[in-house]
N, C-alpha and C positions, 0 to 999 in steps of 0.2 A: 590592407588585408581585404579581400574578395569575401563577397559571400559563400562561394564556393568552398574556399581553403578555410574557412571558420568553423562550417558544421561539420570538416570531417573527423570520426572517430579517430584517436591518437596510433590505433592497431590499423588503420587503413595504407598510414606510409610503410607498414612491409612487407614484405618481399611476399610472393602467392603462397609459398610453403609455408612461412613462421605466421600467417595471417591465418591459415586453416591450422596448425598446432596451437595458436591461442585461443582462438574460439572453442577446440576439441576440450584445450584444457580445464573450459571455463565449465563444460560439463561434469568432471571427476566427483564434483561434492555431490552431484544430480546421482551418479552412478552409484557411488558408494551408498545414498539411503536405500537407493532400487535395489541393491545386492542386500544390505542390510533385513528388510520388508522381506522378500525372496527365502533367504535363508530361514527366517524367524515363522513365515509359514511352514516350511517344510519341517523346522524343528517344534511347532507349535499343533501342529495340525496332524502330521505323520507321525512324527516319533513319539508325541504324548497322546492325542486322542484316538490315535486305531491302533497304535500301537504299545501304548501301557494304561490306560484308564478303562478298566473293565467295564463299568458300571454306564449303561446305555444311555442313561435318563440325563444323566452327565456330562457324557460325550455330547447328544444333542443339543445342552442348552448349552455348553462351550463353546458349540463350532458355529450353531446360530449364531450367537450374539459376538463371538471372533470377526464373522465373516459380514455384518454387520456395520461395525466398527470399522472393518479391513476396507470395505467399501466406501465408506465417506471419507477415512482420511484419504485413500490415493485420491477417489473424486476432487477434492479441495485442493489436493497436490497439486494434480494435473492444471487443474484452474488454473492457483496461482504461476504456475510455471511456465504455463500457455495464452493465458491472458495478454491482449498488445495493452499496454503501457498507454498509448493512446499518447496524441500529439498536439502541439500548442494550435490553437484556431491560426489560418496565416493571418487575420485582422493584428495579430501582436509582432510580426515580422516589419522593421524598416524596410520602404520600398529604395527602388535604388537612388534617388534624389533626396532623401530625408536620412539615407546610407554617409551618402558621401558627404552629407554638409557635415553629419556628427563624425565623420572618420576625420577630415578635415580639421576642426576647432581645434583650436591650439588654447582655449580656457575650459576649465571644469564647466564653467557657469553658462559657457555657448552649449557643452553638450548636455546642459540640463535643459535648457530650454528648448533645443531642440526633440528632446525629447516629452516636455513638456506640455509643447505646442502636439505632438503626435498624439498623445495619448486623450488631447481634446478634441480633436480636430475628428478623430474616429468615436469619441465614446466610451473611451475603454476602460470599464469597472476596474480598475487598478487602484487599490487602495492601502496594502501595505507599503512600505521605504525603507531605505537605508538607516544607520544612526543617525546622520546627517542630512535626512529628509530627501534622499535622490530617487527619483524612479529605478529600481530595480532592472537591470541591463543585464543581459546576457554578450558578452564578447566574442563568443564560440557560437552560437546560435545566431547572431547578428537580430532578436526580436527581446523588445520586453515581455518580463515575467509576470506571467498572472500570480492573483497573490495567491501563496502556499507554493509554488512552481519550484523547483530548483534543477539545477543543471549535474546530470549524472556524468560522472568523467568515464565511467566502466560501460556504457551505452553510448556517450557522447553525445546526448539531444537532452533537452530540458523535460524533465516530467511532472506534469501536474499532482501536485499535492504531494510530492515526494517524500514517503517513508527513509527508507533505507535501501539499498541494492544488496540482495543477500547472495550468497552466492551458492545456498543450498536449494535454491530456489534459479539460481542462473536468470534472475530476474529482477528487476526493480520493482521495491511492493509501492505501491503507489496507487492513485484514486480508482483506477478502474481495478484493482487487485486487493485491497486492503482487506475486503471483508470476507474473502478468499482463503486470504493468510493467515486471521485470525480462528477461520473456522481449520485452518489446517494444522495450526498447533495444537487448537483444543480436541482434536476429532485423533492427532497422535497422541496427545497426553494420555486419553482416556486408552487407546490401545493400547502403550506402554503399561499402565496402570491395572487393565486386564488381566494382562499379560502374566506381569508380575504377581499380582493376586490369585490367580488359578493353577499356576506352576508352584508356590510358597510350598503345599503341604509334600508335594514331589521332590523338590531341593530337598527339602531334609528328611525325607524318605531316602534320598538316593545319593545321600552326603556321601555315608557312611558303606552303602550297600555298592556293588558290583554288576550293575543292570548293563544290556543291552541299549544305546543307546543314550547312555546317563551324561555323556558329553554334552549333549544338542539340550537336553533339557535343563540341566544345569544352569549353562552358559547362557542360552534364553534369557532367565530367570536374570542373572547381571547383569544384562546387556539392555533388557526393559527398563529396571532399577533406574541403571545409569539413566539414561534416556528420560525419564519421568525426573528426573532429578534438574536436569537440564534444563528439560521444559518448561517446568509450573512455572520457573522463576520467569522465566520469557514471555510465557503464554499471561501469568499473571501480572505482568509490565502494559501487554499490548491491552490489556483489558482496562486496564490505570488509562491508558492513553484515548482508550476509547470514549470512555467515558469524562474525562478531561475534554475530550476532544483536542486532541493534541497530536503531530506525529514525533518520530524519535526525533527529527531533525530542531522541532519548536522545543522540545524539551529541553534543549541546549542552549540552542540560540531561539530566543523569544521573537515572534512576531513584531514588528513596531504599527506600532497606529497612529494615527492622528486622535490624542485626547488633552483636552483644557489647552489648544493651542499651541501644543507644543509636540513631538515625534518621541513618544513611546514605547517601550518595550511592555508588550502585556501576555501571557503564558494563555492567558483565559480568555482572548479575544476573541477566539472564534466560540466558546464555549455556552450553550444554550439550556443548560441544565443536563443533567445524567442522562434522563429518557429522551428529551432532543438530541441528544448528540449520540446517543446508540441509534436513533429512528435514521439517523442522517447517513450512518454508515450501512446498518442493514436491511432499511425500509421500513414501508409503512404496512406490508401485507406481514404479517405475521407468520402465515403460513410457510413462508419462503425464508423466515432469519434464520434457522438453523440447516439450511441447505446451499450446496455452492450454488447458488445461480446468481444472478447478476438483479441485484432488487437495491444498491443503494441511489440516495438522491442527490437531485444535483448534476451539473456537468463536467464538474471538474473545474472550474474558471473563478465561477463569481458563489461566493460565501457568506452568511448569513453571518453577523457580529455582532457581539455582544453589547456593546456600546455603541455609540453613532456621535461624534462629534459636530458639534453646531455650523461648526467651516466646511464638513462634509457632509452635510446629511444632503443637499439638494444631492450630491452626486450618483445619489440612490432612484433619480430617474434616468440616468446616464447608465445604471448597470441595466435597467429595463430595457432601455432603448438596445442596448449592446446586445441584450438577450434575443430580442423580439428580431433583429435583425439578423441573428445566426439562426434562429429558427426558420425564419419565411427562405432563407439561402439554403436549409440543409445542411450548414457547415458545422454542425454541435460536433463534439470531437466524441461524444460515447451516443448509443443510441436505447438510451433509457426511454421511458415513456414520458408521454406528456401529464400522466396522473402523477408521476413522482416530480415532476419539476413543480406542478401546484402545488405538491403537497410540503415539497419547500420552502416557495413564494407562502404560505400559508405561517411555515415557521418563522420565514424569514419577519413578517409583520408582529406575531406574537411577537419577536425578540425585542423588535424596537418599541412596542409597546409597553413589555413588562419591564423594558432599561430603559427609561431615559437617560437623557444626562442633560 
């Protein structure tokens, strides 16, 4: 198998028409929020506040704080929908001589070593494994996985730190998008929640009564409901997770590490206390964690652990060296600043200070 024919998307082998009808279709869950949003202005904004809420002082501090609201979640929207996913450094891709000897092996134990021998030979901070202690391969991408990395089958390339691939989002939430999507649950809860709470005393105003317009605001009124209903549970998941430091995919299947000499499964490996592991997703400037912008730390790659096992702990100049070399290349795969990468390298030393083992 070629490198070529490994990274390609499984929608690449068809035909030009059903290749543009799947991607069209991968939009529909995108379309339907946008018409949803759309509608709920026009029934929120038109038909309840210029058109049945007399009282001025009322209308204004509805449609501020509507419009408000309206603006950060699509802002977080758009983030996370338009954010690139961002791509494996090529230091984690087999070259094509370290290709063919592991295509080649005809034993397990050749292509571990081959692989082995790679991930020494460059430096390569790789520190989680299989149950079975193997360096984590990609078959389809032909590169190993940095740790937290997995391979999305609905994009077809590995993504670092891989959440989930949503589809209402038509996107992979993942490192360079997580804090994105978090802000864009909680920035719609709270609109749903609005919503619902400002239209309550109207619904059952207009249960009963014969108004002009009593559809749009009614139906509003359910359609928030619902919506907030949906939400919290999800929104209040990704916030567990956050603070875990965890993503949906480690909640299931556990990280393994190397601890007391033997290959591990630990939920809390990466996990640095509450407030490290919020600082890590939404930074350290404060002024920026409740806005879409781009303020977490880190690269994506190499992770800050909760523990350090004695067989590994040298390899913690191997992730430096790893770092220091994609820095002086330019190759970092997101373009955070250098004040948040120290300010990691900063946690990352707390961590192994307050854990030994």
């Amino acid at each position: 198998m070629s490198a070529t024919t490994a990274i390609t998307p499984k929608f690449s082998m068809m035909t030009t028409p059903c290749r543009i009808c799947f991607k069209a279709a991968k939009w529909l869950p995108v379309l339907f929020i946008v018409t949803v949003v759309v509608w709920s202005y026009y029934a929120y904004v038109i038909q309840l506040n210029l058109f049945t809420i007399a009282s001025i002082i009322e209308k204004c501090f509805y449609l501020i704080v509507y419009h408000v609201l309206l603006g950060l979640f699509l802002w977080a929207y758009w983030q996370t929908i338009f954010t690139d996913i961002g791509t494996v450094p090529k230091q984690f891709r087999l070259p094509p001589t370290e290709l063919d000897r592991y295509e080649s092996a005809e034993t397990d134990e050749v292509r571990r070593d081959v692989l082995e021998r790679f991930i020494q030979k460059h430096s390569l901070p790789v520190y989680n494994r299989t149950m079975t202690g193997d360096i984590r391969y990609c078959d389809k991408c032909v590169q190993v996985k940095p740790d937290r990395c997995h391979h999305c089958s609905v994009c077809g390339v590995c993504v670092l730190k891989l959440d989930h691939h949503c589809p209402w989002v038509n996107n992979c939430v993942a490192f360079t998008n997580y804090k994105f999507f978090i802000l864009f649950l909680g920035y719609a809860l709270l609109y749903c929640l609005f919503i619902g709470a400002t239209t309550l005393q109207y619904f059952i105003k207009f249960w009963k009564l014969d108004v002009d317009g009593k559809f749009h605001i009614l139906f509003v009124f359910f359609v928030s409901i619902m919506f907030a209903i949906s939400l919290v549970s999800l929104f209040g998941y990704h916030v567990f997770l956050v603070v875990k430091n965890r993503s949906t995919l480690e909640s299931f299947r556990a990280p393994i590490f190397r601890l007391n000499h033997t290959w591990m499964q630990d939920k809390d490996g990466f996990s640095l206390g509450a407030l490290n592991n919020f600082i890590e997703v939404f930074g350290d400037d404060r002024k920026l964690w409740f806005l879409p912008v781009a303020s977490s730390l880190g690269d994506g790659v190499t992770y800050p652990q909760r523990c350090v096992d004695e067989d590994t702990d040298d390899l913690l100049g191997a992730r430096q060296r790893w770092a220091d070399d994609e820095e002086e290349n330019e190759l970092m795969c997101t373009g955070y600043t250098n004040s948040h990468t120290h300010a990691l390298e900063e946690v990352i030393v707390q961590a192994n200070h307050t854990n030994p083992v």
